[in-house]
C-alpha positions as CSV (number, residue, x, y, z in Angstrom):
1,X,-2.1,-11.5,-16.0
2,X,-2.4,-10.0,-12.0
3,X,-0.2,-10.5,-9.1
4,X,-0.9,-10.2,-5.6
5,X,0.4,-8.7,-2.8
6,X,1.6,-11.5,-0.4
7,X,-0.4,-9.9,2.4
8,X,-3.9,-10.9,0.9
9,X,-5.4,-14.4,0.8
10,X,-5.9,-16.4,-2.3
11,X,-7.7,-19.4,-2.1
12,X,-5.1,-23.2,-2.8
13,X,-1.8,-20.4,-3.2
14,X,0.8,-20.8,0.0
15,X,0.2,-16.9,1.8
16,X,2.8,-16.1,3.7
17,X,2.8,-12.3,4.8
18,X,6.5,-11.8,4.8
19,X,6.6,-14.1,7.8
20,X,7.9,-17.7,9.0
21,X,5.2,-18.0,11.2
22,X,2.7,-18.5,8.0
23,X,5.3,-19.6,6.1
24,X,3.5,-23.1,5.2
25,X,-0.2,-21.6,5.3
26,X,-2.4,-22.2,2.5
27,X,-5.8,-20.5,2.7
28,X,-9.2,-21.6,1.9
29,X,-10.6,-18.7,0.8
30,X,-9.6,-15.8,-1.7
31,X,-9.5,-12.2,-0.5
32,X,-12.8,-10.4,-1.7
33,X,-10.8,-8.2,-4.3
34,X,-9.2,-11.6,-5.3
35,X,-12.7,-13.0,-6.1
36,X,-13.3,-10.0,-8.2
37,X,-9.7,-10.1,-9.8
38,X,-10.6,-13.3,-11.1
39,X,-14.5,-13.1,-11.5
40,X,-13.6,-10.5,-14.1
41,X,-11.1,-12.8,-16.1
42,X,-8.1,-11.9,-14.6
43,X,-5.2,-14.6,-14.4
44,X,-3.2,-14.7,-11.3
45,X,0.4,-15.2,-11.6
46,X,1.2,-15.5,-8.2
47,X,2.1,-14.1,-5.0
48,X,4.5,-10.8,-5.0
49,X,7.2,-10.2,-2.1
50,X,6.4,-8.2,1.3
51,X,8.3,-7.4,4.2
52,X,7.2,-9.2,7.2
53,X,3.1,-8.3,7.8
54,X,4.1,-5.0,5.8
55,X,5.9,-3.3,8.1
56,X,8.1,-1.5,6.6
57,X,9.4,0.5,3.5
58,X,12.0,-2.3,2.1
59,X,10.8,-5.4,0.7
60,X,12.9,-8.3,2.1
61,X,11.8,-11.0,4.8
62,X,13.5,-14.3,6.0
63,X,11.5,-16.4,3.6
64,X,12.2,-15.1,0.1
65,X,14.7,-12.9,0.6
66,X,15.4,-9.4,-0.9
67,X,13.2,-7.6,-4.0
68,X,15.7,-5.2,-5.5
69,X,14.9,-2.5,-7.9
70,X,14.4,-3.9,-11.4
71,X,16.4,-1.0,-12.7
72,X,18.8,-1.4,-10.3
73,X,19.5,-4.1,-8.5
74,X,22.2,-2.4,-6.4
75,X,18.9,-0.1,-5.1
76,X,15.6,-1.2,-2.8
77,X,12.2,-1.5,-4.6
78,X,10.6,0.3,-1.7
79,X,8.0,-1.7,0.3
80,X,5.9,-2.8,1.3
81,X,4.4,-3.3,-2.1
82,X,7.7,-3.7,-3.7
83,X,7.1,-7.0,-4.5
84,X,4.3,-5.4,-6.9
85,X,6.1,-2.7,-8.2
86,X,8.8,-4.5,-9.7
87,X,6.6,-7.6,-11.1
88,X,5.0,-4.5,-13.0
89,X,8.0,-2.9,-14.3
90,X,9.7,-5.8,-14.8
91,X,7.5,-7.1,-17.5
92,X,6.1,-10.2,-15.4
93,X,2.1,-8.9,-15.6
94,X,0.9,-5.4,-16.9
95,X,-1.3,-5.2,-13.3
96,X,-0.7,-6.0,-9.8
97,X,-2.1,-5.8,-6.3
98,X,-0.9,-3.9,-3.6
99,X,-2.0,-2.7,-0.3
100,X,-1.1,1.1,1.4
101,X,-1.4,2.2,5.0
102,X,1.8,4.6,4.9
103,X,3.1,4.9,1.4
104,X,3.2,0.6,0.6
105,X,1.5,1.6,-2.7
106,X,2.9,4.6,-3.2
107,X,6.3,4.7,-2.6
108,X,7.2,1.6,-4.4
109,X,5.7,3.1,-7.5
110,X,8.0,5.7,-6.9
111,X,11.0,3.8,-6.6
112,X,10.5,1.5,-9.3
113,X,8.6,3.7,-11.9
114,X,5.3,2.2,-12.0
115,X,1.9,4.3,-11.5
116,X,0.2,3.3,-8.0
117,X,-3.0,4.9,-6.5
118,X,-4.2,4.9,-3.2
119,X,-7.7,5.0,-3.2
120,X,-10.3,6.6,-0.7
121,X,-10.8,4.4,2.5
122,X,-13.9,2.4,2.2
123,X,-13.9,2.6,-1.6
124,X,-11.7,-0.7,-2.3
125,X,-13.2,-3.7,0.5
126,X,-11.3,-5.9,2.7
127,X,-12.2,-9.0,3.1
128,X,-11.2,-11.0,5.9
129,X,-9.7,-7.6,7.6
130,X,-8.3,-7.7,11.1
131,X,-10.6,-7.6,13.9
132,X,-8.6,-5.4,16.5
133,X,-6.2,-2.9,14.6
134,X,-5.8,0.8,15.3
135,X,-4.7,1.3,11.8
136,X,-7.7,-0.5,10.1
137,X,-9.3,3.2,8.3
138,X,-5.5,3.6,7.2
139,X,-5.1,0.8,5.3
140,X,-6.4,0.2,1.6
141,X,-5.9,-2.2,-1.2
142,X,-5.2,-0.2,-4.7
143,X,-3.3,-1.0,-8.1
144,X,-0.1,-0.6,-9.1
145,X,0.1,-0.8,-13.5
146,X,2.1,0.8,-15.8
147,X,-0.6,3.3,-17.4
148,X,-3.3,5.5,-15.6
149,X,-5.7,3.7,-17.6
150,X,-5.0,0.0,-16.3
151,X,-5.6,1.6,-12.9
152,X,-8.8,3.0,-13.8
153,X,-9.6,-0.6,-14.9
154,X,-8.3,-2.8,-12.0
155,X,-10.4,-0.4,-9.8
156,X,-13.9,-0.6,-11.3
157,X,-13.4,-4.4,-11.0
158,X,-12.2,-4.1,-7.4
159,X,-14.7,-1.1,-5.9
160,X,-17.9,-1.5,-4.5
161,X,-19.5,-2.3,-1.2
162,X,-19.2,-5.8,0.6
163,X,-21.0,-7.1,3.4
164,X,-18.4,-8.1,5.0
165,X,-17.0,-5.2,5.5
166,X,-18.3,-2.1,7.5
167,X,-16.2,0.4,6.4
168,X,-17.0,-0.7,2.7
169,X,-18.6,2.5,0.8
170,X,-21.9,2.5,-1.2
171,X,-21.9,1.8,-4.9
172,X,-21.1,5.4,-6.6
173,X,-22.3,3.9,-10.1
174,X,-19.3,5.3,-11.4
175,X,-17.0,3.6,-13.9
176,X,-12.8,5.1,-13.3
177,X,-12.4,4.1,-16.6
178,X,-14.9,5.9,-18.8
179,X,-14.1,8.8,-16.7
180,X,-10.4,8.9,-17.3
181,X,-10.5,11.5,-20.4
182,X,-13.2,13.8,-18.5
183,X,-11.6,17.2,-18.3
184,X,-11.8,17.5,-14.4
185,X,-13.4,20.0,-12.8
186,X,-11.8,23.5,-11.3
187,X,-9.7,22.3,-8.0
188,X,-8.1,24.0,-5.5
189,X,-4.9,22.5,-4.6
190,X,-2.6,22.6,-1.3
191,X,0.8,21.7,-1.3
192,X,3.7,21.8,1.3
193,X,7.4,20.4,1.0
194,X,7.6,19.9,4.2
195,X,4.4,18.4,6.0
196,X,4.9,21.0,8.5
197,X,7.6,18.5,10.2
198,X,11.0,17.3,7.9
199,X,13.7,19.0,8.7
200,X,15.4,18.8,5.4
201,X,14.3,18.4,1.9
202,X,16.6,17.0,-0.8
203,X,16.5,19.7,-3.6
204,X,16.0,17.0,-6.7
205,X,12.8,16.3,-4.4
206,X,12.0,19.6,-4.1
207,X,12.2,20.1,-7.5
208,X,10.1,17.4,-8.7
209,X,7.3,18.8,-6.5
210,X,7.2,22.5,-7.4
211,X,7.3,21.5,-11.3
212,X,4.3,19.2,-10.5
213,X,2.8,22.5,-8.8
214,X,3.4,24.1,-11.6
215,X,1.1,21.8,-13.8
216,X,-1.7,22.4,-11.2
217,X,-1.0,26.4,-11.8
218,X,-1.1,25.9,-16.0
219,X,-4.1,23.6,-15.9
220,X,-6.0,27.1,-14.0
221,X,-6.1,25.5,-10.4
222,X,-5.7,27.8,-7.3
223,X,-2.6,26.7,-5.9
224,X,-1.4,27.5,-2.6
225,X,1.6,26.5,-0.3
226,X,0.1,25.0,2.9
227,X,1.2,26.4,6.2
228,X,0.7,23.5,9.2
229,X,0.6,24.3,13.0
230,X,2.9,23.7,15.2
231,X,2.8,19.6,14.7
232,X,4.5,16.7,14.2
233,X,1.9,14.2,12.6
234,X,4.7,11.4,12.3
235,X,4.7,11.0,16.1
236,X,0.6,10.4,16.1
237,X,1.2,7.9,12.9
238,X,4.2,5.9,14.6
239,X,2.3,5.9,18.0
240,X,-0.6,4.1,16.2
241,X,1.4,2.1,14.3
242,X,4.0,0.6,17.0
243,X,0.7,-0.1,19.1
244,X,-0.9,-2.1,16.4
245,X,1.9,-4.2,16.0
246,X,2.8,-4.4,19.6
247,X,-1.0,-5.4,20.5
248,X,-0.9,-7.3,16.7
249,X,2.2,-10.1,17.3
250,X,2.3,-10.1,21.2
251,X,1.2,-13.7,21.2
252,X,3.4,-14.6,18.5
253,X,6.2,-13.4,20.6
254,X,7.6,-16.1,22.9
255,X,7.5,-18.7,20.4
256,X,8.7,-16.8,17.3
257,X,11.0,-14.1,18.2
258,X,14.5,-15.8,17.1
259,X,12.3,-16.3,13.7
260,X,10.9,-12.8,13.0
261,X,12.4,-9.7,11.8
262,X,14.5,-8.4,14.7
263,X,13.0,-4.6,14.2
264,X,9.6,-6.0,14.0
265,X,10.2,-7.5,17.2
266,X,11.5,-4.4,18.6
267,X,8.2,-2.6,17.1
268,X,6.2,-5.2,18.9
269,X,7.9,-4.6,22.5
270,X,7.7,-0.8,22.0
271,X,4.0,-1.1,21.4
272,X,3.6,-3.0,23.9
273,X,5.3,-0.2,26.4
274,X,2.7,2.4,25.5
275,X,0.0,3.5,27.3
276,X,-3.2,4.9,26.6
């Protein structure tokens, strides 16, 4: 039993992305990791939430409302995969689908306590991808399971190169799944608690990090505390995204702006302000 993220296609099942503008749209096609899903035996239980086209970190939109945290449902699944997260850890499907340009895999896991992975750009294909979108090589489709090993499984079904898509990598003959109890190889690790740009840390976060450091350090890695320049890479990572959504929905605009999120459509006019 799979879910899948509301964001990709899947052939006869009403796809919404989050958004009243596709609220009624039913596609003719499946995603190309859908086909695969299914091509392996996998049975799809149905769509999982999104916040409208992904956009942010909390999963609710006008159509369906609020995902709350399965453990708590006073607390906020994360997003934009939340939908996923708490279909996993909820006991609905032991795998589902989710997509991650800027933590939508990841931070759900988080929140919810599932396992999520975002895999290496090109490694995963998407298939029917957007034609014009500045955040296109950010953007991946990965799992989100309850063990390490259900991961390793959903993505040997889902990896491999498609034709239609450029960025798709070659076949590395490589099975995640047979691999999963290889002793890895010597790494050397860099870690920060900062990223060079937040101002403030929350200590249980702190914590959590340094004792995963610490892991690195017992397993014999070279661990060492990463030192960025002077740089705020959230400015360069909002700039991109506010553009791709201002360039994205700017048709949609006139005739849907009462209907969509009302920060999404204050995304889309900022985007639309910037200059190159």
């Amino acid at each position: 039993p799979t879910s899948i993220k509301d964001l990709m296609p899947v052939k006869g099942v009403r796809t919404t992305y989050g958004s009243k503008i596709f609220e009624n749209f039913i596609p003719e096609d499946d995603d190309i990791t859908v086909k695969r899903l299914k091509n392996a035996g996998c049975v799809i239980l149905g769509k999982t939430n999104t916040p409208e086209f992904g956009f942010k970190g909390v999963t609710d939109n006008q159509i369906f409302g609020v995902t709350p945290n399965p453990w708590n449902l006073e607390r906020t699944s994360g997003g934009s995969s939340g939908g996923a997260a708490a279909s996993v850890v909820s006991g609905m499907g032991p795998l589902a689908q989710g997509s991650d340009g800027g933590g939508s895999i990841r931070h759900p896991a988080c929140f919810c306590g599932a396992y999520g992975l975002k895999p290496s750009f090109g490694r995963v294909p998407i298939y029917p991808r957007k034609k014009t979108s500045v955040i296109n090589t950010l953007s991946v489709v990965g799992p989100i399971v309850r063990y390490v090993s259900d991961a390793a499984l959903m993505l040997d079904v889902m990896k491999g190169p498609f034709e239609g898509d450029r960025y798709s990598l070659p076949e590395d003959n490589t099975s995640y799944l047979e691999y999963i109890d290889e002793k890895p190889n010597k790494l050397k690790i860099g870690y920060s608690l900062d990223l060079g740009f937040a101002k403030v840390v929350e200590k249980e976060v702190e914590k959590v990090v340094i004792n995963s450091v610490q892991k690195f350090v017992e397993f014999g890695w070279d661990v060492e505390e990463v030192k960025f320049r002077d740089f705020d890479p959230s400015q360069a990572f909002e700039t991109h995204w506010l553009i791709d959504y201002g360039y994205g929905l700017e048709s949609y605009l006139q005739e849907w702006k009462e209907k969509m999120d009302p920060v999404l459509v204050l995304f889309t006019r900022l985007g639309l302000q910037l200059k190159a």
